[in-house]
N, C-alpha and C positions, 0 to 999 in steps of 0.2 A: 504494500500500500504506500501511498505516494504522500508525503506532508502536505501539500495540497488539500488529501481528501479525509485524513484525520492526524489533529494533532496531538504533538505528544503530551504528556500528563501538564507538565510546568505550564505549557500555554493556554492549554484548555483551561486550567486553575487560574491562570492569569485571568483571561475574559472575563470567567466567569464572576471573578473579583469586579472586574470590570462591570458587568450588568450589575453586579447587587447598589453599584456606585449610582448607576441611573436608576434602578428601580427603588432607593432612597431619597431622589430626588436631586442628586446631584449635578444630571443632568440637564433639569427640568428645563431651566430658562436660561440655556447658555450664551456666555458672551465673549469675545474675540478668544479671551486669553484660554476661556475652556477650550474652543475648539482648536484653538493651538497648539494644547496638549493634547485633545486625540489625535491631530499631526503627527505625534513624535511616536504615537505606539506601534508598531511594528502590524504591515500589513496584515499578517497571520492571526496576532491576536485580535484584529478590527475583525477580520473575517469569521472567528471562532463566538463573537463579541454578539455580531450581526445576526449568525446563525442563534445562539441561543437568544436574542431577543426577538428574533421572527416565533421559535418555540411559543415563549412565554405568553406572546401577544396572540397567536393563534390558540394557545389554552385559556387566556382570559384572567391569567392572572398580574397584567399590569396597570397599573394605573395612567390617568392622562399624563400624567406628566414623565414618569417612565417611558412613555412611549414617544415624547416628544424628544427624550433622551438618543430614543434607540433611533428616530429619525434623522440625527448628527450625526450618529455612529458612521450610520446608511450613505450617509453623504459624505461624510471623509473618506469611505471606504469609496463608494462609487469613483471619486474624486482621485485618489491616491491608487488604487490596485488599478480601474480601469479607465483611465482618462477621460472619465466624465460619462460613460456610454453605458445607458443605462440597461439597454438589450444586453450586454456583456455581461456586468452583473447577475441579469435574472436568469441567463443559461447557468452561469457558475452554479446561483443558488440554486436554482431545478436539481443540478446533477448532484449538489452535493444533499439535496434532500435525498434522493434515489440511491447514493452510497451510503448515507448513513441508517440506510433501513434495511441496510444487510450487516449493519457492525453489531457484534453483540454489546449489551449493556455495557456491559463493566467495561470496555472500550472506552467510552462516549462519556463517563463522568471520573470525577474524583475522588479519592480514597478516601 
């Protein structure tokens, strides 16, 4: 399996640190200097970030402002991994919904 389509434990645990940061509202109402810092995180963990906050908001468990969070996310990553092209993006995300529904659990979270 390729890092691409799953990452390894430290990143995956980084993101996910990452979403509890917006799903606390940290990211609620961001401004220059937030999104300057999700600039600096590393495309992987944006991607790892993005995937669990599509999860979350498709299960129903985040809030508005959470979700205004994961829409920065969306947007540095769009921005940063595919030069702005949104079609690019939503193939990546398709395939990587489609590979991750063959990974077994204990894969996909952390310890």
């Amino acid at each position: 399996m390729s890092t691409s389509r799953v990452l390894n434990r430290p990143r995956k645990c980084a993101a996910t640190m990452l979403l509890c940061q917006i799903a606390g509202g940290a990211f609620a109402a961001p401004d220059p200097a937030q999104i300057g810092r999700l600039r600096q995180i590393p495309v992987e963990e944006l991607k790892a970030t993005y995937l669990n906050c599509n999860r979350e908001v498709l299960a129903g468990r985040l809030d508005r402002g959470a979700i205004m969070g994961c829409s920065v996310v969306y947007e540095v990553l769009k921005e940063k991994a595919f030069g702005g092209d949104f079609a690019k993006l939503l193939t990546w995300s398709r395939a990587q919904e489609i590979a991750s529904d063959n990974l077994p659990r204990a894969a996909a979270s952390c310890p």
